[in-house]
VMD Tcl script that draws the C-alpha trace (Angstrom):
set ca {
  {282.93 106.12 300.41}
  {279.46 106.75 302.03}
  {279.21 109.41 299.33}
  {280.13 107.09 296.53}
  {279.18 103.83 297.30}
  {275.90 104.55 299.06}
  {274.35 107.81 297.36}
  {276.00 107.79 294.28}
  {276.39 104.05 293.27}
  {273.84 102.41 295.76}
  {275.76 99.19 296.20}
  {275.22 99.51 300.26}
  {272.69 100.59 302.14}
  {274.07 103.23 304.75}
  {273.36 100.10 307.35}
  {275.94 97.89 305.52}
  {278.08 100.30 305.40}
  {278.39 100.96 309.13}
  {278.51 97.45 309.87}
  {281.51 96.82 307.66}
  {283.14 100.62 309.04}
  {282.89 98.49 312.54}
  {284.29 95.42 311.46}
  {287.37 96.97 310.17}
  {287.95 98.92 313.32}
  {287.88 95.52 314.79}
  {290.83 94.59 312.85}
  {294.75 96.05 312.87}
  {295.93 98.12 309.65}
  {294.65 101.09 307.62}
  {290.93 101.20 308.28}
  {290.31 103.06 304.73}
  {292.28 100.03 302.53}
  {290.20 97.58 305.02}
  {287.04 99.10 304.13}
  {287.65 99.31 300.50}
  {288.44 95.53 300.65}
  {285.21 94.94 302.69}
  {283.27 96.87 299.96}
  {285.10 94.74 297.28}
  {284.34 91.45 299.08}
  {280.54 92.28 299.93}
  {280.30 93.13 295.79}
  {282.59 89.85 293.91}
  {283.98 87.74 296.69}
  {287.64 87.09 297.24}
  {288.26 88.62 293.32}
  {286.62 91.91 294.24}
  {288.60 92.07 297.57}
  {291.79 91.97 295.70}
  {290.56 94.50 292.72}
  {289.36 96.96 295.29}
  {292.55 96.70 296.91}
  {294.74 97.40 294.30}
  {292.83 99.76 292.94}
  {292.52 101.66 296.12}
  {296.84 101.42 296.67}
  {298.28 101.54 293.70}
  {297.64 105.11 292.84}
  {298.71 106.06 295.50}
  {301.82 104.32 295.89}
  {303.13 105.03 292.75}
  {302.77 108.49 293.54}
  {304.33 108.50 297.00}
  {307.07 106.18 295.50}
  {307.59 109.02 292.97}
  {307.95 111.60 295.52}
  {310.82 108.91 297.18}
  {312.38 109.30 294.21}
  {312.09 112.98 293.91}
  {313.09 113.45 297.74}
  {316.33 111.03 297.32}
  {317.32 113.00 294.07}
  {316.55 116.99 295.32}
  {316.65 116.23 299.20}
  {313.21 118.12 299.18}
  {309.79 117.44 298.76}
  {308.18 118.87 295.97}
  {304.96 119.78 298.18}
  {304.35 123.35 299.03}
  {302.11 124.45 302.49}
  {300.26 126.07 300.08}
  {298.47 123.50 298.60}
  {297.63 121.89 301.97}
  {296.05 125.07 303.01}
  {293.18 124.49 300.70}
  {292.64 120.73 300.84}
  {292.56 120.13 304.96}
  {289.59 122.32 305.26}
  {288.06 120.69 302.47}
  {288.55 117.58 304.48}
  {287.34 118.36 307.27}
  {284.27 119.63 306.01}
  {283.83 116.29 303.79}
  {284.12 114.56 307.16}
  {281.76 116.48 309.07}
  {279.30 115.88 306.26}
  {279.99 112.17 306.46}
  {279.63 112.08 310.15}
  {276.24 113.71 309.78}
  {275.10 111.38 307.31}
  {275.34 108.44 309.07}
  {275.49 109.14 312.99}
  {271.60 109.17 312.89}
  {271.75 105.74 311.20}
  {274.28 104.36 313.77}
  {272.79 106.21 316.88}
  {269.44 105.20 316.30}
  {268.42 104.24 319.99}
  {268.87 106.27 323.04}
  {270.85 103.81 324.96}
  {273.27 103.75 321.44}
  {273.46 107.63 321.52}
  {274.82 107.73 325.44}
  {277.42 104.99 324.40}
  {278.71 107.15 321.46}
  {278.53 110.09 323.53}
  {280.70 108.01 326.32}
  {283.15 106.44 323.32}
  {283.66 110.17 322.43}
  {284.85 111.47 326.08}
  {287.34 107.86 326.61}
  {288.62 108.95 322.87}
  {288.89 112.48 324.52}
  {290.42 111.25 327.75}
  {293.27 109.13 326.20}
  {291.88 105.36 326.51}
  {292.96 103.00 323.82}
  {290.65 102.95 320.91}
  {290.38 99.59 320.63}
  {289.17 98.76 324.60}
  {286.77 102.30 323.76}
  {285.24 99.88 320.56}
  {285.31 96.65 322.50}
  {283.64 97.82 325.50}
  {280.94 99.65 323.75}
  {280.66 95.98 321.68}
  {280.17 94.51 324.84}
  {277.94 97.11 326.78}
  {275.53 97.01 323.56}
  {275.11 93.41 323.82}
  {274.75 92.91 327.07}
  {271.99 95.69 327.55}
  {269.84 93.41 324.27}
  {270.03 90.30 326.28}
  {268.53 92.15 329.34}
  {309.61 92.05 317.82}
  {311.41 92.06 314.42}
  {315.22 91.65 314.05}
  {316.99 94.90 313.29}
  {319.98 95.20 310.93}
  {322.41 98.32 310.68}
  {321.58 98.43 307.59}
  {317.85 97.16 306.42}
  {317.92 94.26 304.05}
  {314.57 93.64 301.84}
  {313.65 91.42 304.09}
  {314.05 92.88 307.53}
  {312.19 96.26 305.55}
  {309.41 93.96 304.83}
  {309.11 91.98 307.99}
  {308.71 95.24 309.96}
  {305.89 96.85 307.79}
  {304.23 93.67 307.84}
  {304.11 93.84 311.60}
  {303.17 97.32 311.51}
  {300.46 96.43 308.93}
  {299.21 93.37 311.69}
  {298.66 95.04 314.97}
  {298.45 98.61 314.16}
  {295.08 100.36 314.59}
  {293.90 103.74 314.11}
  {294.96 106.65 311.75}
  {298.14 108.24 310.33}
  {298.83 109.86 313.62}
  {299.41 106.70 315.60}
  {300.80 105.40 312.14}
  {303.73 108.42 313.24}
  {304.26 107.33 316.63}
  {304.34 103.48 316.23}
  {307.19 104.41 312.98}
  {309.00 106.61 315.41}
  {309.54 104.34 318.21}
  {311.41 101.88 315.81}
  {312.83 103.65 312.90}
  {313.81 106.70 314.64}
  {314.42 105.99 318.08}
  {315.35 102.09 317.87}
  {317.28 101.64 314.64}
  {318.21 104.82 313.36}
  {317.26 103.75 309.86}
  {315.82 107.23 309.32}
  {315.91 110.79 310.84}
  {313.03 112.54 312.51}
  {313.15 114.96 309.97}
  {312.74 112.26 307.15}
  {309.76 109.98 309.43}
  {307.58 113.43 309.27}
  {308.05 113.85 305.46}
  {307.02 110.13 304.94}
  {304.14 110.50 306.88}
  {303.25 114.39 305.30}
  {303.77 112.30 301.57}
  {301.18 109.87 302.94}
  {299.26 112.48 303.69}
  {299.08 114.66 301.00}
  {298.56 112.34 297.91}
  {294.80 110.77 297.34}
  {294.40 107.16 299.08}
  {295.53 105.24 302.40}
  {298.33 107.40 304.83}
  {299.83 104.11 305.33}
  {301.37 104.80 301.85}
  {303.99 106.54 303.66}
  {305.48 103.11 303.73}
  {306.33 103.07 299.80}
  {308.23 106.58 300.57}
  {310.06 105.73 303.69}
  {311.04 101.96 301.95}
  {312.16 103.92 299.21}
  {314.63 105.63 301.39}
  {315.85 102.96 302.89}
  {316.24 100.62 299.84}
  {315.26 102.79 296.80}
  {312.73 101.03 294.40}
  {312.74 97.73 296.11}
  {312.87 98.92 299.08}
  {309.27 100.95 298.43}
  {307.92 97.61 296.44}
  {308.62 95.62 299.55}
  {307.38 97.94 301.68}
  {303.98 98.74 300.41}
  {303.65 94.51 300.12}
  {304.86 94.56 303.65}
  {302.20 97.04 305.83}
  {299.08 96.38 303.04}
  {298.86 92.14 303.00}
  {297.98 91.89 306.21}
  {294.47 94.20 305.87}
  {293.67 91.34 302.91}
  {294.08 88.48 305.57}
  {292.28 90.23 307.38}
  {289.65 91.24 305.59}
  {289.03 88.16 303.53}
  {288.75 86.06 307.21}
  {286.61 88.55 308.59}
  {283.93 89.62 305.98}
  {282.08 86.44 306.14}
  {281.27 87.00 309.84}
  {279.63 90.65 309.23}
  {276.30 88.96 308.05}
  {276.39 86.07 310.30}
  {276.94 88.63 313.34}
  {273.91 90.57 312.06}
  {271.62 88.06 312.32}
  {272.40 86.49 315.87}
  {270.52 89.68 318.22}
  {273.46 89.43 320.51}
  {276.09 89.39 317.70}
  {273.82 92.24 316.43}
  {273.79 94.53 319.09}
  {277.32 94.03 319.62}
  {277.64 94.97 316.26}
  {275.70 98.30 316.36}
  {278.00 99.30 319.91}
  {281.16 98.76 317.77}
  {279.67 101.08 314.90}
  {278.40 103.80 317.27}
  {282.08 103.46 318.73}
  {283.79 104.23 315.43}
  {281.78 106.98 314.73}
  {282.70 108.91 317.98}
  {286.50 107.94 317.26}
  {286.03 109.30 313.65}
  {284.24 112.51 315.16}
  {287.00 113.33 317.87}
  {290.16 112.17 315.07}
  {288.11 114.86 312.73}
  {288.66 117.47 315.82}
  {291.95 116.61 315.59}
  {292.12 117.58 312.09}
  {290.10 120.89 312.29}
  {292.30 122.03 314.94}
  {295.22 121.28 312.42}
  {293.90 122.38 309.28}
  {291.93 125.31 309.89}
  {294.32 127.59 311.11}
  {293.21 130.97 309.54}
  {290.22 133.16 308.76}
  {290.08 131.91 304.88}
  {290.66 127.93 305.61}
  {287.65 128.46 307.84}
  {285.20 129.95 304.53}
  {286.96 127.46 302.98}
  {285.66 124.67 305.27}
  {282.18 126.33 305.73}
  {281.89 126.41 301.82}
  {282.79 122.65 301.24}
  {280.53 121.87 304.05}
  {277.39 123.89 302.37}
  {278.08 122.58 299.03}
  {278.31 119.31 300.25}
  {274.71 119.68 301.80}
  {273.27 121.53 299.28}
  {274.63 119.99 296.00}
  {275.65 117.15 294.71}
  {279.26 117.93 293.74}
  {281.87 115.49 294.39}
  {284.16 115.52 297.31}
  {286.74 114.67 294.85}
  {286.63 118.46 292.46}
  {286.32 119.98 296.31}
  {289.79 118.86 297.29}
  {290.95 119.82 293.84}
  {289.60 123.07 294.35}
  {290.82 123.60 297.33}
  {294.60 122.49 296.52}
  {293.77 125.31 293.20}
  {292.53 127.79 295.90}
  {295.84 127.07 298.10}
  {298.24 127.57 295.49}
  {296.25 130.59 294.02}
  {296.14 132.33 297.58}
  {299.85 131.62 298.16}
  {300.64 133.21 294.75}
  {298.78 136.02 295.23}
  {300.22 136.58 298.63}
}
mol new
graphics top color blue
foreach p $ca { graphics top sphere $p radius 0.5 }
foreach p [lrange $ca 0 end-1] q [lrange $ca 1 end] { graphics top cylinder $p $q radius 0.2 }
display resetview
């Protein structure tokens, strides 16, 4: 989005874009969809929030919901390791490159560097993400002044009312997206296997847009195409709430100095919790001598050129497949 929206398109400035990156981590539910709908909203008002939503889901729900299907029909996915071998490192270097964009625009005072520094080490050290972005809110701004019914067997609406609670006080990535699905579906309810909760959340993974489209795939075993409609509704409607309360307040926070400051802690905060979940994601995706040219590559490309991050993941899910083959 940086990429696209600030270099590319110019509709924010790399400022506005940070402040509306904090404001959604300020928020529960996918901070991706949130910050599409922010974008949306800052460009054409409530009718902009809604187009960049759907626009931003619907891809890739369809295409998790067709990998439902294909799952229910084969009892497989139709996703091969090999094609994640290419794209992860291509993520991660995309992310690194984003990171180094606009940490120097976030971190621009010394006392907003030690607080990102200190966000990083709580993210490191376990504490809650949301008490790491609050207190670094409040620390900025004070140093400028001086449970859903279960059924045996899921009905519509009990499939609905669960991803919309998910979709209300859920924050963070896909990973806690895994562990807040597991405690409930797996564990609780038994409504799905362990085996079946990790392909959801790989599906949500793999195809382009939010993780929390693992929703349409795991509604779509539990209910087939109804089930995925209802669940997609379900974890996404809340972010638009959300969103549509909340992105009025970004520009009235920005001008109060307080408000401000408390603004740029939150933002300095979210980039040290997108710098250590990007850790997280080297660690996972570069797991071999060639995902690691692969990641350097991206990376120098990205710095060097102007090619989209988009034809780098597609190379690198070609390159996957290509290197599997060959092996």
């Amino acid at each position: 989005m940086e990429e696209e929206v600030v270099r590319r398109r110019k509709w924010l400035t790399h400022e506005g874009l940070l402040d509306l990156l904090g404001a959604t981590n300020l928020i529960p539910g996918p901070n991706s969809t949130e910050l599409a709908l922010h974008i949306g909203h800052v460009r054409a008002g409530l009718r902009g929030m809604f187009v960049a939503g759907f626009c931003f889901i619907m891809p890739a729900a369809l295409m998790t919901g067709a990998l439902g299907w294909a799952y229910v029909t084969y009892g497989k996915l139709p996703i091969t390791a090999s094609f994640l071998w290419g794209v992860k490192p291509v993520v991660v270097a995309i992310v690194a490159h984003a990171l180094a964009t606009m940490a120097p625009k976030s971190a621009k005072t010394w006392p907003l560097r030690i607080l990102g520094v200190a966000a990083a080490v709580a993210a490191f050290a376990g504490v809650n993400e949301l008490a790491v972005l609050l207190a670094c809110g409040v620390l900025a701004a004070l140093g400028k002044r001086t449970k859903v019914l279960a059924a045996a067997d899921p009905s519509l609406l009990s499939i609905f009312l669960f991803f919309a609670k998910v979709g209300s006080i859920l924050f963070g990535s896909g990973y806690v997206l895994l562990a807040f699905l597991r405690a409930d579906l797996v564990d609780r309810w038994h409504w799905l296997t362990e085996g079946e909760l990790l392909d959801g959340i790989a599906v949500g993974q793999i195809t382009p847009g939010p993780v929390f489209t693992a929703a349409t795939f795991i509604g779509y075993l539990l209910a087939g195409p109804k089930g995925a409609a209802v669940a997609t509704a379900g974890i996404f409607l809340p972010s638009f709430f959300f969103v549509a309360i909340s992105g009025r307040l970004v520009p009235i926070l920005r001008r109060s100095p307080s408000a401000g400051a408390f603004l740029d802690g939150v933002v300095v905060a979210s980039l040290a919790l997108m710098a250590v979940v990007s850790i997280a994601i080297a660690r996972a995706a570069i797991v071999d001598v060639g995902t690691a040219l692969v990641a350097l590559v991206s990376l120098a490309l990205l710095l060097r050129t102007k090619v989209s991050s988009v034809l780098l993941v597609l190379g690198g899910a070609t390159l996957g497949v290509v290197v599997s083959l060959l092996r």
